[in-house]
N, C-alpha and C positions, 0 to 999 in steps of 0.2 A: 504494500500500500504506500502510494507515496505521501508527502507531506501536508500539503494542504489537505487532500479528506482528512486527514489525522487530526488536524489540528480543529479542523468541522468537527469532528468529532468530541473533540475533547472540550468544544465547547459549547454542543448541545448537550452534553451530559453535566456540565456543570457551567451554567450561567452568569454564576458571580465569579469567576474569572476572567470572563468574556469585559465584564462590567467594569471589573475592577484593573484589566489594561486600558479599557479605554479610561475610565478615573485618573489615572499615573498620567497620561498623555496628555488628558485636560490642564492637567495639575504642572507639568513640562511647560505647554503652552502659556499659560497664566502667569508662570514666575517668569517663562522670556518676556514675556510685555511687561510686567510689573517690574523688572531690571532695568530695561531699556526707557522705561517713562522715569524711573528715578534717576539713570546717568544723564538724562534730559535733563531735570527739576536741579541735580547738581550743579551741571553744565552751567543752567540760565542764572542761578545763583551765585555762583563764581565770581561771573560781570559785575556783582554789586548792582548799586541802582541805577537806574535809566534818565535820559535827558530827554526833554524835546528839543528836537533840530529838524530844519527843513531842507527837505532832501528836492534836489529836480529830478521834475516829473518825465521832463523830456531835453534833448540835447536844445539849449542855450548860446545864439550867437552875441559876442559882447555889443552891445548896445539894446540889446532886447530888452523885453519887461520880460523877468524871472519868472517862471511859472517853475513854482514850488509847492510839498507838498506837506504837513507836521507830520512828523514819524518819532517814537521812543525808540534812540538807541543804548545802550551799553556804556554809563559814562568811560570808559577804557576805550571805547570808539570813538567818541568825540572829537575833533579837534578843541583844542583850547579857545580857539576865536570864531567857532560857529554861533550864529547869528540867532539868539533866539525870538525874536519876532521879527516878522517879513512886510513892509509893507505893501499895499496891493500895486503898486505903481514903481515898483524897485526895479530897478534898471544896472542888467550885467555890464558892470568891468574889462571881465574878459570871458571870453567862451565858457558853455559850463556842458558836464558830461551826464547822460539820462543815471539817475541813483546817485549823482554825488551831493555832500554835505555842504551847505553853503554857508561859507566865511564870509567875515566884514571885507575881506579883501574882494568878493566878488561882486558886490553891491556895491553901485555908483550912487551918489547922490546927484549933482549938478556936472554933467560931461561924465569923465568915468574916474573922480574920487571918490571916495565914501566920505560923505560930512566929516567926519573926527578925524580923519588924517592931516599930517601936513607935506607941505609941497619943497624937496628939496631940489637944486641943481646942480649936478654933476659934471663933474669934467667928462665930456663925450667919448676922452680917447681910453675911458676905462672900460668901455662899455662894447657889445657885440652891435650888429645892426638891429634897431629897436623899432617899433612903430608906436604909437599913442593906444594905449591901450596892455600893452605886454604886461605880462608878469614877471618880476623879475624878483631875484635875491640879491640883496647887499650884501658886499665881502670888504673887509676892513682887518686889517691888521692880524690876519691866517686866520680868523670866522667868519661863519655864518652871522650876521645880525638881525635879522627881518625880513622879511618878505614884504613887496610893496609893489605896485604900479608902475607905468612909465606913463608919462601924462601929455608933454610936451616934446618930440624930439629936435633938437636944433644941428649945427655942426661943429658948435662948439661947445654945447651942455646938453643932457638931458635932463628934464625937469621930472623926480621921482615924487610917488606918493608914497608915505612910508605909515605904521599906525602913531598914533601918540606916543605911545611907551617904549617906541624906537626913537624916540627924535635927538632925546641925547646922545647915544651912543652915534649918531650917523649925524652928528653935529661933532663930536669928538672927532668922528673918524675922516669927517671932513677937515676941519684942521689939520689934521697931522697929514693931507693927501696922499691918504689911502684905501680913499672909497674903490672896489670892482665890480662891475656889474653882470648878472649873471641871469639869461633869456632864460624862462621857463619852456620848453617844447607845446 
């Protein structure tokens, strides 16, 4: 006799064994989901608490009005200078990418500063070729300082927007003429 009648067998003759694998199997199944929803619940909890930030809806060219959307992320996702309220009439900076988080740096106010910034001029021959609008990073004396705008190009300055709490360091680092300037892609 081979196996399977046998085991037909062995389990119409005694029915609570029949019951009692399928019981163990339910009991298999139920603890893999009940694991997998706890390494979740850990997972989410890890992140600590959540922020609102408004993320774009869809790809953003700079001068548009921002269409953005509130989403809770993960304060460990945040950037530091994302924007927590958007006006309806907020107007990009510079280009923005469908799902990204949007910073003060990408909201203009009047042309493509953001209100709170200030406007500094740089000697042009530190700079790559720029257009009104760039993003760019500040380099001064072997760092990084801030991230900022280009606002004005000329041929012998560019006029950078930098945030506030950059202005002295990129006031420092002007003095000592050692502002570099550095295109965002």
């Amino acid at each position: 006799m081979s196996v399977l009648p046998r085991l037909r067998l062995l389990f119409a003759r005694r029915p609570w064994l029949y019951w009692l694998i399928i019981g163990a199997c339910a009991v298999a199944v139920w603890s893999s989901v009940a694991s997998a929803q706890a390494q979740v619940t850990r997972q989410r909890d890890s992140w600590g608490t959540t922020r609102t930030v408004w993320i774009a809806s869809g790809p953003v060219a700079a001068g548009e009005v921002v269409r953005a959307v509130a989403t809770d992320y993960p304060t460990a996702m945040v950037p530091p200078s994302a924007v927590a309220s958007l006006p309806a009439d907020a107007v990009a900076a510079r280009p923005l990418a469908t799902g990204e988080v949007v910073v003060a740096a990408d909201v203009a106010a009047d042309g493509l500063v953001p209100a709170d910034w200030v406007v500094f001029a740089v000697p042009a021959d530190g700079a790559p070729t720029l257009i009104a609008g760039d993003a760019v990073t500040v380099f001064g004396s072997g760092r990084a300082w801030c991230d900022g705008v280009a606002e004005r190009v000329g041929d012998e300055t560019v006029e950078v927007a930098v945030p506030m709490d950059c202005a002295p360091s990129m006031s420092a680092q002007l003095a000592l003429g050692a502002i570099t300037l550095a295109r965002h892609p």
